[in-house]
PQR file of N, CA, C, O and H, with PARSE charges and radii, in Angstrom:
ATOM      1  N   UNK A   1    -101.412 139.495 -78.118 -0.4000 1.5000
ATOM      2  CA  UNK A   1    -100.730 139.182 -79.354 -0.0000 2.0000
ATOM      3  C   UNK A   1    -101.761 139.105 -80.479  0.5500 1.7000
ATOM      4  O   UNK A   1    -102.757 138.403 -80.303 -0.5500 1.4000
ATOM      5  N   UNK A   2    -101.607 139.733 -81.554 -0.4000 1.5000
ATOM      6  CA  UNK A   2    -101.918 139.513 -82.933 -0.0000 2.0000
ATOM      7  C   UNK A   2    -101.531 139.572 -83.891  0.5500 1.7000
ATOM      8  O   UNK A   2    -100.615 140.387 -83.995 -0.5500 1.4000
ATOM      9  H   UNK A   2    -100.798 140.303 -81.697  0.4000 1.0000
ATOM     10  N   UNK A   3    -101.919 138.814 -85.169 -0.4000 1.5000
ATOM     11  CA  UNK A   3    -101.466 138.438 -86.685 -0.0000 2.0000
ATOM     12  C   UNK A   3    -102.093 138.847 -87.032  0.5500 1.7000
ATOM     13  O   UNK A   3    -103.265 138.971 -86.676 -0.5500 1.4000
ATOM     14  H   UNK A   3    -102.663 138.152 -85.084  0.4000 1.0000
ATOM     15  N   UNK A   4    -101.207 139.466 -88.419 -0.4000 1.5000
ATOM     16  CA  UNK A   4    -101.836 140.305 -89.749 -0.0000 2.0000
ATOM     17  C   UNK A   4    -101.149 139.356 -90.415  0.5500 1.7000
ATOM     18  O   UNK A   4    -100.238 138.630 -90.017 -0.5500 1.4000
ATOM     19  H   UNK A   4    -100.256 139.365 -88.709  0.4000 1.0000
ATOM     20  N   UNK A   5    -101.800 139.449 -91.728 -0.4000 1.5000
ATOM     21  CA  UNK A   5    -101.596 138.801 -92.924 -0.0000 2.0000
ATOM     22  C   UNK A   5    -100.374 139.621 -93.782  0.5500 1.7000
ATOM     23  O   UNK A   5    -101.170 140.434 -94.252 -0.5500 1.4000
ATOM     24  H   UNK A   5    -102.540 140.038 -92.052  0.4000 1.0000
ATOM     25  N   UNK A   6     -99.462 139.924 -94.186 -0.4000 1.5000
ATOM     26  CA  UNK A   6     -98.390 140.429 -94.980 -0.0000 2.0000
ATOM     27  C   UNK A   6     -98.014 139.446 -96.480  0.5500 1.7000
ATOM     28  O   UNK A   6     -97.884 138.242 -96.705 -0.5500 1.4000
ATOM     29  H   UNK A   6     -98.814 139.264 -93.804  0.4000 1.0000
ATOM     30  N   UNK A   7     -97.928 140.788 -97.347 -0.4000 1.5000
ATOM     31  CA  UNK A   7     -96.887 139.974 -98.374 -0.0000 2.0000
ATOM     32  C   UNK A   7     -95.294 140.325 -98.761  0.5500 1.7000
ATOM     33  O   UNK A   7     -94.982 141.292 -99.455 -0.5500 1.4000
ATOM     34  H   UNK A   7     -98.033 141.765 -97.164  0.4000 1.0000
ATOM     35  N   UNK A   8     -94.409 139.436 -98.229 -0.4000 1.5000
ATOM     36  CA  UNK A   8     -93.126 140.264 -98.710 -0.0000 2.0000
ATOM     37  C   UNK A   8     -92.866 139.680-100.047  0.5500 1.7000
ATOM     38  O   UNK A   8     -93.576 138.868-100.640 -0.5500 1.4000
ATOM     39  H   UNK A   8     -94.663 138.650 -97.665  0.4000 1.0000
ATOM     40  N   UNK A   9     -91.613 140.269-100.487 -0.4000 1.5000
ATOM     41  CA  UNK A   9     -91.153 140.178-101.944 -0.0000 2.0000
ATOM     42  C   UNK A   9     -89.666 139.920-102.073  0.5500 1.7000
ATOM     43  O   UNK A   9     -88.695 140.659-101.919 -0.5500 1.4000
ATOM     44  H   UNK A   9     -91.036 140.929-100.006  0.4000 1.0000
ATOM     45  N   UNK A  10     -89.798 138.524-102.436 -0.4000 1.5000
ATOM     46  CA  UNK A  10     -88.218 138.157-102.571 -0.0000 2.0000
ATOM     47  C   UNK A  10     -87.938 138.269-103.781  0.5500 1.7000
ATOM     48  O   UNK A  10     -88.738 137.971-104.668 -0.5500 1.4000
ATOM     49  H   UNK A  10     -90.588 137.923-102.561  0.4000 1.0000
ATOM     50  N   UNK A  11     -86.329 138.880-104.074 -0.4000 1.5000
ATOM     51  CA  UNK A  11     -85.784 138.705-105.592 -0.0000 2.0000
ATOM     52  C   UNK A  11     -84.884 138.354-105.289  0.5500 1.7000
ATOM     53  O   UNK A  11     -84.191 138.654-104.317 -0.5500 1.4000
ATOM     54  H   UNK A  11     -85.678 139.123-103.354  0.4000 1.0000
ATOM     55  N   UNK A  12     -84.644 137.146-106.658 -0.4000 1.5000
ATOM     56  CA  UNK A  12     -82.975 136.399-107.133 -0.0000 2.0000
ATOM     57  C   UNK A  12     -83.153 136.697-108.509  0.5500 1.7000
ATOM     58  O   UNK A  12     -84.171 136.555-109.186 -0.5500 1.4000
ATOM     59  H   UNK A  12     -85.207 136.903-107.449  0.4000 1.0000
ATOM     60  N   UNK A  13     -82.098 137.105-108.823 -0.4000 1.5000
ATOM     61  CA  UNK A  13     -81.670 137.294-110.158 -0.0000 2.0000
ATOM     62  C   UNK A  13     -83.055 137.580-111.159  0.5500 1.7000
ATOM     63  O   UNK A  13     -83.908 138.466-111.106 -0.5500 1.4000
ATOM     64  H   UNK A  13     -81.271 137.221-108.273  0.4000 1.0000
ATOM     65  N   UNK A  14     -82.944 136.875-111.722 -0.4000 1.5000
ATOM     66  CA  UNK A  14     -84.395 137.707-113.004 -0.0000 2.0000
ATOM     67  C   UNK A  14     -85.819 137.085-112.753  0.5500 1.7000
ATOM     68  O   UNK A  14     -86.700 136.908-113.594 -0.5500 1.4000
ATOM     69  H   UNK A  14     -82.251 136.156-111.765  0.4000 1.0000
ATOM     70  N   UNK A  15     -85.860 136.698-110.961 -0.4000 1.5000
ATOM     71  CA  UNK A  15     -86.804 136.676-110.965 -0.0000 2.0000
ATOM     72  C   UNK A  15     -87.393 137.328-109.505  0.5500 1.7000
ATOM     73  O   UNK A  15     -86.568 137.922-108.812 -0.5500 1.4000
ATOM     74  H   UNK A  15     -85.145 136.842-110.277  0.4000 1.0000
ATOM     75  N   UNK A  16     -88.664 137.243-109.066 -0.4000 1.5000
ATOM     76  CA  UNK A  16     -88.908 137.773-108.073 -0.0000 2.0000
ATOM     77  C   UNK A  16     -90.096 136.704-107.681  0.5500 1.7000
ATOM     78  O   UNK A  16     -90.552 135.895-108.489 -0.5500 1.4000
ATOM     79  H   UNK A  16     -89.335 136.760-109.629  0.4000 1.0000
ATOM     80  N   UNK A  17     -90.553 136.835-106.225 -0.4000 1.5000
ATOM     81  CA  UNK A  17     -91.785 136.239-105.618 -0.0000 2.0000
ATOM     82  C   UNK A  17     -92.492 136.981-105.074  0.5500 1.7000
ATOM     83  O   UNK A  17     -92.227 138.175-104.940 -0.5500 1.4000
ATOM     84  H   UNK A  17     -90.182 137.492-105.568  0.4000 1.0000
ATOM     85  N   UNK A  18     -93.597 136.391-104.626 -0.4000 1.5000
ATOM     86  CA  UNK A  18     -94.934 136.948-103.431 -0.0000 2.0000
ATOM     87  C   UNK A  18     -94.721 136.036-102.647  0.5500 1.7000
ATOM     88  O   UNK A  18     -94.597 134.914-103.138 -0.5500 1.4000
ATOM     89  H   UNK A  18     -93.812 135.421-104.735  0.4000 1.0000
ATOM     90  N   UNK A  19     -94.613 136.187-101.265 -0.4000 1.5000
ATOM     91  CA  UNK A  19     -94.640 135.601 -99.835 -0.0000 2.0000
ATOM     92  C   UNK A  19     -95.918 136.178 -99.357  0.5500 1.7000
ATOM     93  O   UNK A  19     -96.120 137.371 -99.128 -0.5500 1.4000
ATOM     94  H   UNK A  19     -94.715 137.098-100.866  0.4000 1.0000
ATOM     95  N   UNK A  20     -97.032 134.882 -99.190 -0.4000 1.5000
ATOM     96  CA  UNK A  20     -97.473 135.110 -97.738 -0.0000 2.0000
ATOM     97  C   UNK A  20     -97.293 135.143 -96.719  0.5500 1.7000
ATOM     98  O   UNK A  20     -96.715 134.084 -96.473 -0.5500 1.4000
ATOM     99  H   UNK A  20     -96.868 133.913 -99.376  0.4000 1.0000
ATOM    100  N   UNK A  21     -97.405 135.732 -95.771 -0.4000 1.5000
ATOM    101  CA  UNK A  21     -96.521 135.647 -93.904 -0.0000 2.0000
ATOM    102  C   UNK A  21     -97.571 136.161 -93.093  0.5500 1.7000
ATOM    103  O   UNK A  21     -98.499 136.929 -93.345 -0.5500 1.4000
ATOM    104  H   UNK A  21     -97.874 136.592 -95.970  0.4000 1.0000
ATOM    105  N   UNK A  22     -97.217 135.567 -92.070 -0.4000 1.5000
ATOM    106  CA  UNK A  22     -97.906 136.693 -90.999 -0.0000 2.0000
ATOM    107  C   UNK A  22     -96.927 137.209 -89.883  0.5500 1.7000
ATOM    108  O   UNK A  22     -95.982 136.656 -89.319 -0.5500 1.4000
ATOM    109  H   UNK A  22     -96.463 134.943 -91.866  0.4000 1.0000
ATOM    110  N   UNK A  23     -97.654 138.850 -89.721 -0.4000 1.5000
ATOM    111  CA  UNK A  23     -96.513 139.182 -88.593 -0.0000 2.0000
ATOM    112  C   UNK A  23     -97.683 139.327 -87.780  0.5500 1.7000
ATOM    113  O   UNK A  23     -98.904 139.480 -87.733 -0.5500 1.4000
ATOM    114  H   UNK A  23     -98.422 139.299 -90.179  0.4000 1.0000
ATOM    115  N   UNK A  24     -96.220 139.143 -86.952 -0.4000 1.5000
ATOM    116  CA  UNK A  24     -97.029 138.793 -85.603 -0.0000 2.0000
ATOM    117  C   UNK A  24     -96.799 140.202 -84.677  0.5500 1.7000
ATOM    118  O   UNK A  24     -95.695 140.745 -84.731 -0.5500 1.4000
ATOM    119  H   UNK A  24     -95.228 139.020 -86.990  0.4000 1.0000
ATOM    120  N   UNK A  25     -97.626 140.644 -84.022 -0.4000 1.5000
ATOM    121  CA  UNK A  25     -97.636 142.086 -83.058 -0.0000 2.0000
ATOM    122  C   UNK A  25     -97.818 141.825 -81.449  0.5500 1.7000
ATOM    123  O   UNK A  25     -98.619 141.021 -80.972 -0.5500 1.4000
ATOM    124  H   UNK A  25     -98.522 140.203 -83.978  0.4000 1.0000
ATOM    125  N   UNK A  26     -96.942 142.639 -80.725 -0.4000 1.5000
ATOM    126  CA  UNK A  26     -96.871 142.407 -79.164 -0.0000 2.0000
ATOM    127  C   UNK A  26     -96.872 143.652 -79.408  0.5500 1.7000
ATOM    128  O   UNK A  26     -96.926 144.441 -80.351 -0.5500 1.4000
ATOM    129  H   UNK A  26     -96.292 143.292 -81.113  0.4000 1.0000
ATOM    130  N   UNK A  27     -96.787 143.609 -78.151 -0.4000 1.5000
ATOM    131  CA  UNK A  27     -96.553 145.196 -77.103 -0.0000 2.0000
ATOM    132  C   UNK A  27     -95.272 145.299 -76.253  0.5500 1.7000
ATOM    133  O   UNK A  27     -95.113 145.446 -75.042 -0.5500 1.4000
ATOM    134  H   UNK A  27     -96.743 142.968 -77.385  0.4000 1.0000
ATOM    135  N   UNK A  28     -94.277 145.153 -77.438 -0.4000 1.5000
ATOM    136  CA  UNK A  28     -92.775 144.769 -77.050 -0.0000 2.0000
ATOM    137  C   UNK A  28     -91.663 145.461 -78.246  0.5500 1.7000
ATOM    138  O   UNK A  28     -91.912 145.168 -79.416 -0.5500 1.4000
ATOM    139  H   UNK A  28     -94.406 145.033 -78.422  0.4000 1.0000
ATOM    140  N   UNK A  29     -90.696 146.182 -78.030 -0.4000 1.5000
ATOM    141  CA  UNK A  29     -90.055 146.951 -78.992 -0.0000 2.0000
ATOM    142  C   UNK A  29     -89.309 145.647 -80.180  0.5500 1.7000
ATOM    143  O   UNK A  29     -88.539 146.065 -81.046 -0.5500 1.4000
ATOM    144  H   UNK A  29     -90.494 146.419 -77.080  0.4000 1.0000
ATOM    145  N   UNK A  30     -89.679 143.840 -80.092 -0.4000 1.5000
ATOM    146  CA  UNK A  30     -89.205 143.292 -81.414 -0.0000 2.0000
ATOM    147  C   UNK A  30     -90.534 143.359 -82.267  0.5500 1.7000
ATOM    148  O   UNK A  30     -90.544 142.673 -83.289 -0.5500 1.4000
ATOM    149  H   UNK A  30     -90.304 143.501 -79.389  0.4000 1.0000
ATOM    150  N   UNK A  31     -91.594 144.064 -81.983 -0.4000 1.5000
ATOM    151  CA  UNK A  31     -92.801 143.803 -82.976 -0.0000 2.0000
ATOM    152  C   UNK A  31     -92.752 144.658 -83.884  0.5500 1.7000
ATOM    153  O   UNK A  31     -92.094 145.685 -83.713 -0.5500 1.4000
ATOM    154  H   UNK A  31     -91.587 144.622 -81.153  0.4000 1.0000
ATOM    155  N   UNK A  32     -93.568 144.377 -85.268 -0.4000 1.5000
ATOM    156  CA  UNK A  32     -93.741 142.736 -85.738 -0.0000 2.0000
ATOM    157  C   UNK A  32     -92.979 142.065 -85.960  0.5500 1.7000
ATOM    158  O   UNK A  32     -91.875 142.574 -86.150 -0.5500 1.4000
ATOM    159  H   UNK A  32     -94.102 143.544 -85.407  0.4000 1.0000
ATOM    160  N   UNK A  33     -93.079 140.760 -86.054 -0.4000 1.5000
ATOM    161  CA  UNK A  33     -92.070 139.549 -86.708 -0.0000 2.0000
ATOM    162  C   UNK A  33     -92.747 138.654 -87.371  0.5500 1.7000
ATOM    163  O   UNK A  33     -93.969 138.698 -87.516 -0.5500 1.4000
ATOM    164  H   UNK A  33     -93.976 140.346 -85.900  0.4000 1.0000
ATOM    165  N   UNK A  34     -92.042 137.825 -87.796 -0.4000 1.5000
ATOM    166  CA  UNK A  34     -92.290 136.628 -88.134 -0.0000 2.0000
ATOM    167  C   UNK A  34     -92.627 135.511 -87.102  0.5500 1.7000
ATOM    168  O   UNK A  34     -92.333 135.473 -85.907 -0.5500 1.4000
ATOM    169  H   UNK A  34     -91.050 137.789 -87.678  0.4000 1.0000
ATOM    170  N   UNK A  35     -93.254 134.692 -87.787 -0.4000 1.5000
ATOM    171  CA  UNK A  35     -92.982 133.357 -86.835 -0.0000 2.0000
ATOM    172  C   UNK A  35     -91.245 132.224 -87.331  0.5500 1.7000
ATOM    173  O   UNK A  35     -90.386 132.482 -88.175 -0.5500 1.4000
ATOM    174  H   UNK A  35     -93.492 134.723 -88.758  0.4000 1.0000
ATOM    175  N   UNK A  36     -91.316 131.463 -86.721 -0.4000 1.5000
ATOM    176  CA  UNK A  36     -89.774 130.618 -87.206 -0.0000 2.0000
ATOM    177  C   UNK A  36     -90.226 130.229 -88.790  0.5500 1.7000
ATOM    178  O   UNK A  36     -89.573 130.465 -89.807 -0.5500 1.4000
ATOM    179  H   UNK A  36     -92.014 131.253 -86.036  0.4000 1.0000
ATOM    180  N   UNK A  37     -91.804 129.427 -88.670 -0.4000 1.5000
ATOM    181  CA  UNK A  37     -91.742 128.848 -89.981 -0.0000 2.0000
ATOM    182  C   UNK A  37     -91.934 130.246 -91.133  0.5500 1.7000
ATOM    183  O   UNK A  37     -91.097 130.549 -91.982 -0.5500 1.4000
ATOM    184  H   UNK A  37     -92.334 129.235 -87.845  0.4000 1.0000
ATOM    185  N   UNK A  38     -92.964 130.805 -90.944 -0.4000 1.5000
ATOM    186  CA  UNK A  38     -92.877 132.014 -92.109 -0.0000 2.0000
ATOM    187  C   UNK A  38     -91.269 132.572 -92.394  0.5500 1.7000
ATOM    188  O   UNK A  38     -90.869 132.803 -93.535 -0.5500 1.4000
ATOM    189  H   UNK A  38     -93.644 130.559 -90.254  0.4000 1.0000
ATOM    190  N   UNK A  39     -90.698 132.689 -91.575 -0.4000 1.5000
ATOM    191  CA  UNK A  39     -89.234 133.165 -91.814 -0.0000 2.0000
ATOM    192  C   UNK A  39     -88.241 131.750 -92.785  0.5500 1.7000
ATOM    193  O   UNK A  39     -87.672 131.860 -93.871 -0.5500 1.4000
ATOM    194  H   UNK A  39     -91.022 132.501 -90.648  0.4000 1.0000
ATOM    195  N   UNK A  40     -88.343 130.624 -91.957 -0.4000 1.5000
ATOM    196  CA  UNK A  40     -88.119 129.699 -93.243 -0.0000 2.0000
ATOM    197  C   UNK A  40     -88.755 129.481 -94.877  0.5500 1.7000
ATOM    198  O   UNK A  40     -88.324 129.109 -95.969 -0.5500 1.4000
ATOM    199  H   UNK A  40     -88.806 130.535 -91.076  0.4000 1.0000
ATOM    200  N   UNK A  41     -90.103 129.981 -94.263 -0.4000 1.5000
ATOM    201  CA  UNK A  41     -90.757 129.668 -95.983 -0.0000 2.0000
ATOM    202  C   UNK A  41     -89.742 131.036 -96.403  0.5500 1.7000
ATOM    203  O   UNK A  41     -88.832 130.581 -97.097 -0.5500 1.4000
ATOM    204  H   UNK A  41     -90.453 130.283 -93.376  0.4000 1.0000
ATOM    205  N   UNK A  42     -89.634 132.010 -96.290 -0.4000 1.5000
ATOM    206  CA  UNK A  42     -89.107 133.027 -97.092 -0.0000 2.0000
ATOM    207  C   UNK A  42     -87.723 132.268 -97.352  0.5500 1.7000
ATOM    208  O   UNK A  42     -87.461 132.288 -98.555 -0.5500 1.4000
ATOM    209  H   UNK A  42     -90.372 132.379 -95.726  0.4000 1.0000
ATOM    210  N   UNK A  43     -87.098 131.837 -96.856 -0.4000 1.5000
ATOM    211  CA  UNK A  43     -85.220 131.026 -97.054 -0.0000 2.0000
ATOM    212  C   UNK A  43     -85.662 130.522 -98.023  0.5500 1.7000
ATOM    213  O   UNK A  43     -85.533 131.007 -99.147 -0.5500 1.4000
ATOM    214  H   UNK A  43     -87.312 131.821 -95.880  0.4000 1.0000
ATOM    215  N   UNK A  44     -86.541 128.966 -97.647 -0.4000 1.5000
ATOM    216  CA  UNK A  44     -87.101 128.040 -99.005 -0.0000 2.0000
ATOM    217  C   UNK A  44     -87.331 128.559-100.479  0.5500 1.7000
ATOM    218  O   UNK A  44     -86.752 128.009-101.416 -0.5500 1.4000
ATOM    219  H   UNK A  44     -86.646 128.572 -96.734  0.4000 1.0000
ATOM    220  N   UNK A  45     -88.393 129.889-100.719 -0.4000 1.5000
ATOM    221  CA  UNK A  45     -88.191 130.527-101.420 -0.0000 2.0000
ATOM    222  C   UNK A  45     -87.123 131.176-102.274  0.5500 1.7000
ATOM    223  O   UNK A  45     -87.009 131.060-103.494 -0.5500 1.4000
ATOM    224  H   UNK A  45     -88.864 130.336 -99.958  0.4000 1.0000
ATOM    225  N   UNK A  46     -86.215 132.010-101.298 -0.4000 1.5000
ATOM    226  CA  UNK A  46     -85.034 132.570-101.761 -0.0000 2.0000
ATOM    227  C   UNK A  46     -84.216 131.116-102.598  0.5500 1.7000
ATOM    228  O   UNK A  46     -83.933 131.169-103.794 -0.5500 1.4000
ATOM    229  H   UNK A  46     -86.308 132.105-100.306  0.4000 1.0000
ATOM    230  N   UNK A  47     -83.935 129.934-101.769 -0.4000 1.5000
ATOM    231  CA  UNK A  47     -82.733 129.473-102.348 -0.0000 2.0000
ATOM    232  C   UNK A  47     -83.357 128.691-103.361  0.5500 1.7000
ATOM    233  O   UNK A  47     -82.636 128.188-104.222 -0.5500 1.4000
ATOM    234  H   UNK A  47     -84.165 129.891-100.797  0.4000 1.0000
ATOM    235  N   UNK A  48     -84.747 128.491-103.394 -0.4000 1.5000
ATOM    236  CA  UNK A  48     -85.354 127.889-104.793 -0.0000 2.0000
ATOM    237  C   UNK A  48     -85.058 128.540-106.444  0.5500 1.7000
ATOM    238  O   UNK A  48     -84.660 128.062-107.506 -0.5500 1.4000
ATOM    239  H   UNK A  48     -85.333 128.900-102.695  0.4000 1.0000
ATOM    240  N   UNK A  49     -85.541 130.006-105.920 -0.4000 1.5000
ATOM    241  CA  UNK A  49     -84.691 130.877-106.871 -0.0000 2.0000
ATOM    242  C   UNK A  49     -83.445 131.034-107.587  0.5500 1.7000
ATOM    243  O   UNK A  49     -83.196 131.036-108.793 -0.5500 1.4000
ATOM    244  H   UNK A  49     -85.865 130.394-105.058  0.4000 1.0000
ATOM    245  N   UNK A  50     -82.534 131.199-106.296 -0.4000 1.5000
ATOM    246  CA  UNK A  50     -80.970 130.899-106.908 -0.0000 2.0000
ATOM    247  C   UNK A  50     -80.517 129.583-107.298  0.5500 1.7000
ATOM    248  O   UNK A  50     -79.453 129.376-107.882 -0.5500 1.4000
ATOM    249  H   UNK A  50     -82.736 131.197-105.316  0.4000 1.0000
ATOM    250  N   UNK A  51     -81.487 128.561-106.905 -0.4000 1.5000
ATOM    251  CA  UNK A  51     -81.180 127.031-107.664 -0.0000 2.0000
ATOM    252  C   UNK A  51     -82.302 127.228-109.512  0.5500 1.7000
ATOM    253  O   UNK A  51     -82.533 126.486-110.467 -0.5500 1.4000
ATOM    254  H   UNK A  51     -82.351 128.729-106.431  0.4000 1.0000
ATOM    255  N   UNK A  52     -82.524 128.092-109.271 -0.4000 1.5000
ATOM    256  CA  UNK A  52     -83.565 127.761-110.397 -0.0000 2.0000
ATOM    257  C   UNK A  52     -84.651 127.284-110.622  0.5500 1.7000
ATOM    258  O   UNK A  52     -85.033 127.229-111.791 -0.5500 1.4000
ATOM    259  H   UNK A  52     -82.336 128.694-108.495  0.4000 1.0000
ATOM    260  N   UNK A  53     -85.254 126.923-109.839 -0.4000 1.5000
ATOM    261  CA  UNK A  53     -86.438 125.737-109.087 -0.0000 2.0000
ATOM    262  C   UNK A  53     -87.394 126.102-108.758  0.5500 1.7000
ATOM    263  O   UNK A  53     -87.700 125.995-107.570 -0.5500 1.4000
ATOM    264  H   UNK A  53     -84.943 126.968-108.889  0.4000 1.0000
ATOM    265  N   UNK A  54     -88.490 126.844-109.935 -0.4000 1.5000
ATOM    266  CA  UNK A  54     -89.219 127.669-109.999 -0.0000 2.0000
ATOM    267  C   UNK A  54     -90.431 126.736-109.447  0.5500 1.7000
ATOM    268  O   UNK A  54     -91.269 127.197-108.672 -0.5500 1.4000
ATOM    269  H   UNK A  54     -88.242 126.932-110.900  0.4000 1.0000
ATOM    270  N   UNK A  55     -90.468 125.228-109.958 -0.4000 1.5000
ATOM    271  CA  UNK A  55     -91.630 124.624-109.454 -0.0000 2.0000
ATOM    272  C   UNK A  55     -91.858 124.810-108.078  0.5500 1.7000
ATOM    273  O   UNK A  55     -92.881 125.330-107.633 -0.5500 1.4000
ATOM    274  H   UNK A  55     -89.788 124.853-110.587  0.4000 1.0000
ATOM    275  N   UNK A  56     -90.636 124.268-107.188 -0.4000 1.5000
ATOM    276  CA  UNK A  56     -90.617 124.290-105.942 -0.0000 2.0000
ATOM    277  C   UNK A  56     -91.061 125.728-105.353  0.5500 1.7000
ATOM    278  O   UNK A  56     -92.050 125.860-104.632 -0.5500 1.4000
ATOM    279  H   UNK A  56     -89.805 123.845-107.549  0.4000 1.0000
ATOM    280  N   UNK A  57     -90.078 126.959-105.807 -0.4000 1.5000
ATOM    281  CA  UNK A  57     -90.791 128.422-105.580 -0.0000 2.0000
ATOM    282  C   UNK A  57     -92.254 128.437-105.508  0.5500 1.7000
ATOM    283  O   UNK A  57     -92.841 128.497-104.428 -0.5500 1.4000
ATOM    284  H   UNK A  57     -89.275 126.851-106.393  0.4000 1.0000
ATOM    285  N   UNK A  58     -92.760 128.390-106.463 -0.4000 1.5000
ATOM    286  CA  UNK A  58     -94.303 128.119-107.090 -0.0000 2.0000
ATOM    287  C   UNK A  58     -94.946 127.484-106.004  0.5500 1.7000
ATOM    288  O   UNK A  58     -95.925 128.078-105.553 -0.5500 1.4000
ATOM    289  H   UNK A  58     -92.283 128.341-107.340  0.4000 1.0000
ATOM    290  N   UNK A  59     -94.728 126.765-105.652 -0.4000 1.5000
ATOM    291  CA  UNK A  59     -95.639 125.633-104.377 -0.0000 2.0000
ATOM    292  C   UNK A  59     -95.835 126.486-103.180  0.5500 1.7000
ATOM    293  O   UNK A  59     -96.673 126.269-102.305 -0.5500 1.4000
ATOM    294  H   UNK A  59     -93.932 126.282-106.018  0.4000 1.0000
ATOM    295  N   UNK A  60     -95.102 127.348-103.207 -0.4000 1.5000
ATOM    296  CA  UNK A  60     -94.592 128.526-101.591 -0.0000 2.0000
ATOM    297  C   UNK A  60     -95.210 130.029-101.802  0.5500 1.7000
ATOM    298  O   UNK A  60     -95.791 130.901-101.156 -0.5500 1.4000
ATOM    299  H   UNK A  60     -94.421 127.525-103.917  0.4000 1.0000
ATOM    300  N   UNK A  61     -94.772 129.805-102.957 -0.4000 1.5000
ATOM    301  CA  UNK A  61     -95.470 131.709-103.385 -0.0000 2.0000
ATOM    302  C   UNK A  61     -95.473 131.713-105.048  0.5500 1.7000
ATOM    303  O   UNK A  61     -95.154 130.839-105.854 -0.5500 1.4000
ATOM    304  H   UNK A  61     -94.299 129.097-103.481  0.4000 1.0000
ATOM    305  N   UNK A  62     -96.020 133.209-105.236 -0.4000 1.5000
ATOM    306  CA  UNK A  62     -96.653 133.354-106.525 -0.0000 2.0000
ATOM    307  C   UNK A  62     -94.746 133.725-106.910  0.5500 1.7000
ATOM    308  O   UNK A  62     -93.894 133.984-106.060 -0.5500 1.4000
ATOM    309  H   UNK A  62     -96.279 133.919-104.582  0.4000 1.0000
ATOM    310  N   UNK A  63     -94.508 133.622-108.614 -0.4000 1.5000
ATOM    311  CA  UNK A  63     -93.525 133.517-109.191 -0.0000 2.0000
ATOM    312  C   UNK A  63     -93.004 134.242-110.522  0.5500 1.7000
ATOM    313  O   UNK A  63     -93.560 133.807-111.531 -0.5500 1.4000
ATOM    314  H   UNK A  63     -95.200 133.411-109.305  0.4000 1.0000
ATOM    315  N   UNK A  64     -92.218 135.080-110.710 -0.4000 1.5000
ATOM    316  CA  UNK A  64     -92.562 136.114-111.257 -0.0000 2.0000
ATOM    317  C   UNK A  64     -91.168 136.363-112.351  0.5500 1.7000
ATOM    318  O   UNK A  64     -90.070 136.392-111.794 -0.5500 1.4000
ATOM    319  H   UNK A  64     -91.766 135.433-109.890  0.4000 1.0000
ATOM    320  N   UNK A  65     -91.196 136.501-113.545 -0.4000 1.5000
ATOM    321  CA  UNK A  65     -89.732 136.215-114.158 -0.0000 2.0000
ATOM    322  C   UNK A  65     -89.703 138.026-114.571  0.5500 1.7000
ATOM    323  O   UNK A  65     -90.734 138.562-114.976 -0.5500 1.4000
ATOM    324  H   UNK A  65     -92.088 136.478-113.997  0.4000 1.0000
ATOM    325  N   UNK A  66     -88.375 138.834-114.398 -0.4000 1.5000
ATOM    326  CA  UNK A  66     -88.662 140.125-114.582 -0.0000 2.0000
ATOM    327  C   UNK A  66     -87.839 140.409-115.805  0.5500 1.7000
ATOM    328  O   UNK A  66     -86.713 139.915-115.871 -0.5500 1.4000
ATOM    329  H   UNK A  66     -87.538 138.398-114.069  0.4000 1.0000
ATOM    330  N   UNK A  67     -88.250 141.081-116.676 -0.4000 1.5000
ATOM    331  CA  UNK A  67     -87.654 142.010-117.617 -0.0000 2.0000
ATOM    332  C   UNK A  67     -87.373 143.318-117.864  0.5500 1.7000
ATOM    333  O   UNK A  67     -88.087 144.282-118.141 -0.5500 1.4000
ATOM    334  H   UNK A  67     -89.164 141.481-116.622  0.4000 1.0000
ATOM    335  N   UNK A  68     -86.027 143.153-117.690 -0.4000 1.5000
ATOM    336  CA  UNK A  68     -86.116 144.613-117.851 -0.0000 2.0000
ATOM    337  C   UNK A  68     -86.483 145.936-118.898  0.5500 1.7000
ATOM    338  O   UNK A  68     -86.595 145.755-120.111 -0.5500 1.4000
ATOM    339  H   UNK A  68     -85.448 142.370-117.464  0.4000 1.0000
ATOM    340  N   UNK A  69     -86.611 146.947-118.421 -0.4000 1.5000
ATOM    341  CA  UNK A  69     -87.600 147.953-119.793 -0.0000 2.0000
ATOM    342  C   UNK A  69     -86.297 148.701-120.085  0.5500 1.7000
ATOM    343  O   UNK A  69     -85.564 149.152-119.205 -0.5500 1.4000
ATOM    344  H   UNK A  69     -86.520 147.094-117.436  0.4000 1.0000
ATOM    345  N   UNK A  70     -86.049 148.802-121.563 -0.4000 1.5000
ATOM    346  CA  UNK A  70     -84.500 149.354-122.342 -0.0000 2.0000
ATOM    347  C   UNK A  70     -85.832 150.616-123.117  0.5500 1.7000
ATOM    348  O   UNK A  70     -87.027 150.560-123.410 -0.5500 1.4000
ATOM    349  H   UNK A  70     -86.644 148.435-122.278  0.4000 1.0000
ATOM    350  N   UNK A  71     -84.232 152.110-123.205 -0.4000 1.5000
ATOM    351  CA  UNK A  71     -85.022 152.882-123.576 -0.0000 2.0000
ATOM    352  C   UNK A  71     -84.630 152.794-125.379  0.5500 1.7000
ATOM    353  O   UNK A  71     -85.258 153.483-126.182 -0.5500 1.4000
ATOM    354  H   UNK A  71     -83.262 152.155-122.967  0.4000 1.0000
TER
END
């Protein structure tokens, strides 16, 4: 078994994050994954977002407000 370092990218509404995680690798057709808690920090994240609760986001991952580009 080994861990790599990953970043996924959650978006809610006008904003988005950076997740650190690690996946984890076997020699088994569910690899990679998560672990339980990295898969919760990503939830924590997500529903911080849709509450609005950018501080809390912020404490978990980097935090990102998006705008969109009009032509």
């Amino acid at each position: 078994m080994s861990a790599r370092r990953h970043t996924k990218f959650v978006r809610e509404g006008s904003y988005a994050a950076e997740v650190d995680v690690e996946l984890i690798e076997e020699d088994n057709g569910w690899s990679p994954y998560l672990s339980l808690d990295d898969a919760r920090k990503l939830d924590d994240v997500r529903e911080a977002l849709r509450r609005g609760d950018l501080e809390a986001a912020s404490r978990l991952a980097r935090v990102f407000s998006l705008t969109p580009v009009r032509r």
